[in-house]
RODODO-63127 format. One record per residue (C-alpha): residue in three letters; chain; x, y, z negated. Coordinates in steps of 0.1 Angstrom, whole numbers, always signed. Layout:
BEGIN
@resn: Ala chain: A x: X y: Y z: Z
...
This chain:
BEGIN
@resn: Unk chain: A x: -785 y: +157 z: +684
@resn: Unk chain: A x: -812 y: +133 z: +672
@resn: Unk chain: A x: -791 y: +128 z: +642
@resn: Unk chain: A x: -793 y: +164 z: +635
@resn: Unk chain: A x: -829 y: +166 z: +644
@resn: Unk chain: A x: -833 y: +137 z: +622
@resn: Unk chain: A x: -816 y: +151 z: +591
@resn: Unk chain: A x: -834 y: +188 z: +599
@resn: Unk chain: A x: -868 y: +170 z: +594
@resn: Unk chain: A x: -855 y: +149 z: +561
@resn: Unk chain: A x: -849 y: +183 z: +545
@resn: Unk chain: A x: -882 y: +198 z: +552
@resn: Unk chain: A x: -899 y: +170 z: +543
@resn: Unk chain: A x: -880 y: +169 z: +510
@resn: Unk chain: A x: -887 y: +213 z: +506
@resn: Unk chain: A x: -926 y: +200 z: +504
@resn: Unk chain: A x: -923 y: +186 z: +471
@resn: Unk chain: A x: -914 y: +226 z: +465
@resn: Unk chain: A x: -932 y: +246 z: +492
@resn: Unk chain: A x: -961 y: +220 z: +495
@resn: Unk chain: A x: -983 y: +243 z: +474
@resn: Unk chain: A x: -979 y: +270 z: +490
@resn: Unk chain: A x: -984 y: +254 z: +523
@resn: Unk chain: A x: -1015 y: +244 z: +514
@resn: Unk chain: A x: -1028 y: +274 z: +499
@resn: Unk chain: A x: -1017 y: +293 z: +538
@resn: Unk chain: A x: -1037 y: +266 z: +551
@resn: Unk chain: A x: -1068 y: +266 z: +530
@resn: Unk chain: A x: -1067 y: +309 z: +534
@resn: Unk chain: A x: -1065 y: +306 z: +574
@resn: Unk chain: A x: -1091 y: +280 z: +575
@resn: Unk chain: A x: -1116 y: +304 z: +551
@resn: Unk chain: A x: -1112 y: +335 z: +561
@resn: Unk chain: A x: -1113 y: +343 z: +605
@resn: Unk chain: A x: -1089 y: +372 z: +600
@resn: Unk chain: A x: -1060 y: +351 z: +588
@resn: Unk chain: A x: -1070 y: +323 z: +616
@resn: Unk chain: A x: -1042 y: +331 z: +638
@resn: Unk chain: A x: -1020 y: +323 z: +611
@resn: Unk chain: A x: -1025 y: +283 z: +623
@resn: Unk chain: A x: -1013 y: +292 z: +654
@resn: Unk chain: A x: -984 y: +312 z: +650
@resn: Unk chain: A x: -955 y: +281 z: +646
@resn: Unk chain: A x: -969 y: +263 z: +672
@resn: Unk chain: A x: -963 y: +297 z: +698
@resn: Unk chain: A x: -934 y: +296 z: +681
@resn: Unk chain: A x: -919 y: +258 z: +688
@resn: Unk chain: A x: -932 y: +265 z: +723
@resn: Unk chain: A x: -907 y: +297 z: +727
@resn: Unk chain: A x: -874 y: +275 z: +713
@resn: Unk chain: A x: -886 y: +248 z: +737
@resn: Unk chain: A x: -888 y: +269 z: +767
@resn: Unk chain: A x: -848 y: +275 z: +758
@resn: Unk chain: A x: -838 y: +246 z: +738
@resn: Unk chain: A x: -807 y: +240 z: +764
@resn: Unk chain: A x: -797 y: +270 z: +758
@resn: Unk chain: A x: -803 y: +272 z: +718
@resn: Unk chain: A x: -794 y: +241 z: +711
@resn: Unk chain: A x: -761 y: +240 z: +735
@resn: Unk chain: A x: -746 y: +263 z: +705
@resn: Unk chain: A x: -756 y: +236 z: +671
@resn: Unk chain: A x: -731 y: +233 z: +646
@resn: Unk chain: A x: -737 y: +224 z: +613
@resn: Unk chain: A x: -733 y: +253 z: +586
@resn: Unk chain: A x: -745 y: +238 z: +551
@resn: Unk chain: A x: -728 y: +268 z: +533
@resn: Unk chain: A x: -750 y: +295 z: +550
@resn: Unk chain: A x: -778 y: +274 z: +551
@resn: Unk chain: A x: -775 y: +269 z: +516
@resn: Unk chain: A x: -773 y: +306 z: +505
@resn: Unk chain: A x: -805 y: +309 z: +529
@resn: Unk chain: A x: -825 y: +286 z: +515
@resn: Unk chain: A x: -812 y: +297 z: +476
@resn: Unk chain: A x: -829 y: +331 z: +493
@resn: Unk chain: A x: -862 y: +315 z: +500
@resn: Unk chain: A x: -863 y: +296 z: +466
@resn: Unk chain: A x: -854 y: +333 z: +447
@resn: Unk chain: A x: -885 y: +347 z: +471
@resn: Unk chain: A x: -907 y: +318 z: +454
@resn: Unk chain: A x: -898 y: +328 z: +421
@resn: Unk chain: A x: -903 y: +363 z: +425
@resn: Unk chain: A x: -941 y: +362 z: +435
@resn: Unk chain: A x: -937 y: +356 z: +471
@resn: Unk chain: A x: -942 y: +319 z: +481
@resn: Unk chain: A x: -947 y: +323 z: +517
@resn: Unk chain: A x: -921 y: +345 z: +525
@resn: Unk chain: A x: -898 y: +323 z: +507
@resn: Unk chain: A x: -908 y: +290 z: +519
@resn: Unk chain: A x: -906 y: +302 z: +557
@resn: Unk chain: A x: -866 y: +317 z: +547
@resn: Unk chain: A x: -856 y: +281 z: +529
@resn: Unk chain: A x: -871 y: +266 z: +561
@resn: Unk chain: A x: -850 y: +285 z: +579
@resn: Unk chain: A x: -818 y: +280 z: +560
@resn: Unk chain: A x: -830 y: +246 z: +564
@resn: Unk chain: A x: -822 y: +249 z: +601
@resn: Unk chain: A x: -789 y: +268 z: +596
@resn: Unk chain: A x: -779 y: +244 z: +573
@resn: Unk chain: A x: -782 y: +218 z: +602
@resn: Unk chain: A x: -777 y: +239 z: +635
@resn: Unk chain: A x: -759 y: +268 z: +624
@resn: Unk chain: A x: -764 y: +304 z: +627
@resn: Unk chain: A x: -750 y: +308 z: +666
@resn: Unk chain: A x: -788 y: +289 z: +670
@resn: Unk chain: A x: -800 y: +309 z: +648
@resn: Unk chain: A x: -792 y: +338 z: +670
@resn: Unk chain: A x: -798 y: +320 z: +698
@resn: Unk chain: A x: -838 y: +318 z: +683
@resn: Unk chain: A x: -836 y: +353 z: +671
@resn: Unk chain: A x: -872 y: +358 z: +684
@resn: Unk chain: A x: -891 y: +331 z: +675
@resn: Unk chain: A x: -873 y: +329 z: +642
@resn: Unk chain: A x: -891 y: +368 z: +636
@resn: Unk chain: A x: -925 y: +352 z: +655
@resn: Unk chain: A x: -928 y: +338 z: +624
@resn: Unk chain: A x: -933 y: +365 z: +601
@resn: Unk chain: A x: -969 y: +365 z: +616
@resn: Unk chain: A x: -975 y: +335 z: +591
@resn: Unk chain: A x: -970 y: +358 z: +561
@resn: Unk chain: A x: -1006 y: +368 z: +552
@resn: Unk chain: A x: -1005 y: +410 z: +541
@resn: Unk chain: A x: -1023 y: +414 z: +509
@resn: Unk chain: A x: -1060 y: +415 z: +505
@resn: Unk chain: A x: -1060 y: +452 z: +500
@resn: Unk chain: A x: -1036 y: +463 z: +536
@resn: Unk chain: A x: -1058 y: +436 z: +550
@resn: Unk chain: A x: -1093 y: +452 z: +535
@resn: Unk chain: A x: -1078 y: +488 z: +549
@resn: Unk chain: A x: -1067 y: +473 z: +585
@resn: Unk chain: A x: -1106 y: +463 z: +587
@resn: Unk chain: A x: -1117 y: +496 z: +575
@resn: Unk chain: A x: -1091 y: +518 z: +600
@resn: Unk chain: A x: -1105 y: +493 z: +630
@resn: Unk chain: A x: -1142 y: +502 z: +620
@resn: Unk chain: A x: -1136 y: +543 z: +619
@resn: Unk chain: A x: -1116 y: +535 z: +652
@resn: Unk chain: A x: -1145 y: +516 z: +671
@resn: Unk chain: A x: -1172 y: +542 z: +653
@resn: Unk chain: A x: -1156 y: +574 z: +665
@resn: Unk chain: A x: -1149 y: +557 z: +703
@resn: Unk chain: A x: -1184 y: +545 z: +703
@resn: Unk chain: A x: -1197 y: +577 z: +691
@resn: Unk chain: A x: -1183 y: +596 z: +722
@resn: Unk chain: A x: -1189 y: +564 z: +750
@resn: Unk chain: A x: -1229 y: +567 z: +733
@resn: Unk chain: A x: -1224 y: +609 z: +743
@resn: Unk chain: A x: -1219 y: +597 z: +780
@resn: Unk chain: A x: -1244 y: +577 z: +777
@resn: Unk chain: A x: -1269 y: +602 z: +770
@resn: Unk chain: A x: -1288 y: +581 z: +739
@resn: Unk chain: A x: -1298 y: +601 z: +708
@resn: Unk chain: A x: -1279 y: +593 z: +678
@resn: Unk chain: A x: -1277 y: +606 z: +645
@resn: Unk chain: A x: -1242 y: +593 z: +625
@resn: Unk chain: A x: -1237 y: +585 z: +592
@resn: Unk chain: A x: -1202 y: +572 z: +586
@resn: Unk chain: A x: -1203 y: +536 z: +599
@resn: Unk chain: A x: -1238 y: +540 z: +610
@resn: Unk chain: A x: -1258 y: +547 z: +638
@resn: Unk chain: A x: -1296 y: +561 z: +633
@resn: Unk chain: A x: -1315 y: +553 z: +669
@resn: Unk chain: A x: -1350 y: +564 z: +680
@resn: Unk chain: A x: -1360 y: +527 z: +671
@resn: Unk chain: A x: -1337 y: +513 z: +653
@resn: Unk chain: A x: -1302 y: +516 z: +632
@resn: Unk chain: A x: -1269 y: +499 z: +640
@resn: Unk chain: A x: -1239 y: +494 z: +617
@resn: Unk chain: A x: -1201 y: +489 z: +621
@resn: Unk chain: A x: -1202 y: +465 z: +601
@resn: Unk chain: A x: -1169 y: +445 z: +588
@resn: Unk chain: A x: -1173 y: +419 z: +612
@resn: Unk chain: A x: -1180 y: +442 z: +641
@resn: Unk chain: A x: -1144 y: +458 z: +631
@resn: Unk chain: A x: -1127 y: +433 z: +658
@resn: Unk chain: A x: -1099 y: +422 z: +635
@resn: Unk chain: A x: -1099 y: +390 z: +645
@resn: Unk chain: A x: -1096 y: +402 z: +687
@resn: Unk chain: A x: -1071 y: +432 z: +674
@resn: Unk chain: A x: -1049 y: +399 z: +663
@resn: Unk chain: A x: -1052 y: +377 z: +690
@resn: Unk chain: A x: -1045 y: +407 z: +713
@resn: Unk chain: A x: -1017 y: +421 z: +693
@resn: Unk chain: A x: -1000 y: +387 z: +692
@resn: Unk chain: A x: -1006 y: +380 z: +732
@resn: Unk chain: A x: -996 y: +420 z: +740
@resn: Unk chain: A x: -960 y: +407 z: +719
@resn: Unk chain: A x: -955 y: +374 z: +734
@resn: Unk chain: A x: -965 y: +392 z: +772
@resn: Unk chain: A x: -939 y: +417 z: +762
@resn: Unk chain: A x: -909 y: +395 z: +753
@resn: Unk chain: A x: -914 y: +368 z: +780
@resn: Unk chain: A x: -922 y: +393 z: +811
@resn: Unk chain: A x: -903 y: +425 z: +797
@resn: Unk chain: A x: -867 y: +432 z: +797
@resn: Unk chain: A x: -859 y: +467 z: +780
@resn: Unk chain: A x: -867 y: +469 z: +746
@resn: Unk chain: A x: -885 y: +501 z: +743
@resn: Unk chain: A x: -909 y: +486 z: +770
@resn: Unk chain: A x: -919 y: +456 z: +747
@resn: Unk chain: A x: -925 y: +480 z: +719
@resn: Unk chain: A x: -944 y: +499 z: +736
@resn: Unk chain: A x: -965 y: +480 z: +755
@resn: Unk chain: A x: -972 y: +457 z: +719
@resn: Unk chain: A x: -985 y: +489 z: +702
@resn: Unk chain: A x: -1011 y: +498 z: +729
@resn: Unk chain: A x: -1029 y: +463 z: +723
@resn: Unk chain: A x: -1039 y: +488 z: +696
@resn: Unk chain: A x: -1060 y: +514 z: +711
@resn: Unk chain: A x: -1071 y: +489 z: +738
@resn: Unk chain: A x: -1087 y: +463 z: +713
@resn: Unk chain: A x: -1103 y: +493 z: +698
@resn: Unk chain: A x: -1118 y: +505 z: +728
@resn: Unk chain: A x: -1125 y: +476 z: +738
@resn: Unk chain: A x: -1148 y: +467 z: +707
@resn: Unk chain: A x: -1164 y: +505 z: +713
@resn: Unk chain: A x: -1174 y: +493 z: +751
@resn: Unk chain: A x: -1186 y: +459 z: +735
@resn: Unk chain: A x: -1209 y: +480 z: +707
@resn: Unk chain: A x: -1222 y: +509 z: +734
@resn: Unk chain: A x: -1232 y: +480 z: +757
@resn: Unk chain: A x: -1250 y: +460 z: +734
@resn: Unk chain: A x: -1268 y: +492 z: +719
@resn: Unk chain: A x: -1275 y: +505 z: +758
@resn: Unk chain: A x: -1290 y: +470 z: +765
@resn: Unk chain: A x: -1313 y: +470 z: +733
@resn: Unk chain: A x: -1324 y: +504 z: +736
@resn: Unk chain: A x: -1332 y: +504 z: +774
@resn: Unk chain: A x: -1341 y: +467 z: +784
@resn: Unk chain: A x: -1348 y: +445 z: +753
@resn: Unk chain: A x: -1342 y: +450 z: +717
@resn: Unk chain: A x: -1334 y: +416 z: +719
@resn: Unk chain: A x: -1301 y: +420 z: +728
@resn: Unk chain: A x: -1294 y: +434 z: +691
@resn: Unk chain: A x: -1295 y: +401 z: +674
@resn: Unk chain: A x: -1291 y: +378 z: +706
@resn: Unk chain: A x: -1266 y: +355 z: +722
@resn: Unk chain: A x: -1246 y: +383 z: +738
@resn: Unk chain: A x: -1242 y: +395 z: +704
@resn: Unk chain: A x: -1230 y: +367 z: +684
@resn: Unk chain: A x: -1209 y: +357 z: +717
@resn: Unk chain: A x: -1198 y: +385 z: +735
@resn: Unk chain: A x: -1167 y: +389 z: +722
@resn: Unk chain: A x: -1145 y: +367 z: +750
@resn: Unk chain: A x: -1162 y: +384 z: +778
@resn: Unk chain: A x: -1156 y: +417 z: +766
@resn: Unk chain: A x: -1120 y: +414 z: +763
@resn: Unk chain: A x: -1118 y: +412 z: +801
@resn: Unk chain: A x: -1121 y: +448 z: +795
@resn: Unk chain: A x: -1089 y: +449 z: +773
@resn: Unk chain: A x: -1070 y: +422 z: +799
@resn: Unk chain: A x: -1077 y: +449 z: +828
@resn: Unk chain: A x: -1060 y: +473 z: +809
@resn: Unk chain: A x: -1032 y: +457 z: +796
@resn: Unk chain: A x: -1024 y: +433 z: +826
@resn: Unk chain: A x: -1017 y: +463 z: +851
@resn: Unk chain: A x: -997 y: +483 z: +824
@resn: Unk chain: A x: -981 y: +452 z: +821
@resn: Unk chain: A x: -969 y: +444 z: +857
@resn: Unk chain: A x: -961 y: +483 z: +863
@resn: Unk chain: A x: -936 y: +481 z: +835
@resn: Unk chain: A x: -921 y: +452 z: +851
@resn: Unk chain: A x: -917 y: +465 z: +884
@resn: Unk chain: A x: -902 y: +497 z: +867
@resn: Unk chain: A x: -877 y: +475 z: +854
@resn: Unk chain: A x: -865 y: +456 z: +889
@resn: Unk chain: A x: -831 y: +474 z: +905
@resn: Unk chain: A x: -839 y: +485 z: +937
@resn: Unk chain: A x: -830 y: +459 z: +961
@resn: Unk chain: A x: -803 y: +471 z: +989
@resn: Unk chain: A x: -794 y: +459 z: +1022
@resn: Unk chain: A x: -760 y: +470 z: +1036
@resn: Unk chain: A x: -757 y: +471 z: +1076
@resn: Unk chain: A x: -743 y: +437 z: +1077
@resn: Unk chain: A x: -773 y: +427 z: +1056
@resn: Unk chain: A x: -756 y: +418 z: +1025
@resn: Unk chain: A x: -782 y: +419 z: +993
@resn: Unk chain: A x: -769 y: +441 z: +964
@resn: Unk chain: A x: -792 y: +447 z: +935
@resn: Unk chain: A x: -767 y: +472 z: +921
@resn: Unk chain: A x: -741 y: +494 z: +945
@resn: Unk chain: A x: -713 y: +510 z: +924
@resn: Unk chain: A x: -694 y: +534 z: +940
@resn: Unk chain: A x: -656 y: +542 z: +928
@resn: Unk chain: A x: -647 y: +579 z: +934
């Protein structure tokens, strides 16, 4: 196995000297811009799912050079085309076909797709995720400021106050929270959840919940400023609030989360001689 592991590293070492350009340019883009950031940490999540079954993955390696081949001849024909990050991560991973085979493959199914999160969307789905998370956050803080009872008048993203105006501005959009949360809701989902339809679902409400949770994060800020110190508009809990506030989105989520797992427990049985069955099966 350290053979194989040693030959799997020679070959990505050696895809750099075609790939190392567009590493670099995924790198530079995640380091410059916060709403590709997660982007960094995506393989590591991802090495840390095969290791938490690497008996189990591994225990089916076989080398397969001819489908890793065809694979990677993929993810050099993605690189040619005008897609260098999508075909760099598919010759990696005919890299590892090529040198564990595809019953591994299988084996990694998920953290094989985990990686997909690397692929940056375009500028332009990325501009109109921003712009769909600020009309979110606006139209949930609009009606959270209604039960507040403070006067508002709304323009769009703004907010006209007695004594001052408020934006949703891009950075107030939480895309960076909506993609850590989105990314923690999927991993919650495939390690804790069973049925499929469950993960799904509970990945897709990270959605609204992020988005609420940035409206409660706006409406208490603007309470604070308007009622105890207009301070609070440009202050520390401004600039540093987001962490806390996302307690909010954890209480939702985490109690979703453990009533979809106890939904998904077989009813434990005891028969009079108290043998455990977790499933009784009666033949008529």
């Amino acid at each position: 196995m350290n053979r194989r592991h040693q030959i799997a590293l020679g070959l990505w070492v050696a895809s750099l000297a075609v790939f190392g350009g567009a590493l670099s340019r995924l790198v530079a883009l995640a380091l410059q811009d916060t709403r590709y950031a997660h982007i960094l940490l995506v393989p590591f999540i991802s090495a840390f799912l095969v290791r938490l079954r690497k008996q189990e993955i591994l225990s089916q390696a076989r080398y397969d050079p001819r489908a890793g081949a065809l694979v990677a001849v993929a993810g050099l024909g993605g690189l040619a085309a005008g897609f260098p990050n999508a075909g760099m991560l598919t010759a990696w991973i005919g890299t590892a076909v090529a040198c564990y085979g595809l019953r591994t493959l299988k084996a990694a199914a998920f953290p094989a797709a985990f990686l997909a999160l690397c692929i940056p969307p375009p500028s332009g789905a990325m501009d109109q995720l921003v712009v769909f998370l600020q009309k979110a956050s606006a139209d949930t803080t609009a009606g959270l400021l209604d039960l507040t009872g403070i006067a508002f008048q709304r323009e769009e993203f703004r907010f006209s106050l007695n004594t001052v105006v408020i934006e949703v501005a891009e950075e107030c959009s939480g895309v960076r929270s909506f993609m850590s949360m989105l990314i923690s809701a999927i991993l919650a989902a495939h390690l804790l959840l069973r049925n499929g339809w469950n993960q799904v679902g509970f990945a897709l409400l990270a959605i609204p919940v992020v988005i609420l949770k940035n409206a409660v994060r706006i409406t208490g800020i603007t309470w604070l400023g308007v009622n105890v110190d207009q301070g609070f508009f440009t202050g520390e809990l401004h600039r540093y609030s987001g962490i806390p506030f996302s307690l909010v989105a954890v209480g939702i989520l985490v109690p979703v989360l453990l009533a979809l797992r106890k939904l998904e427990r077989a009813p434990l049985k005891i028969d009079a001689l108290g043998v455990r069955h977790d499933q009784v099966v009666v033949n008529r």
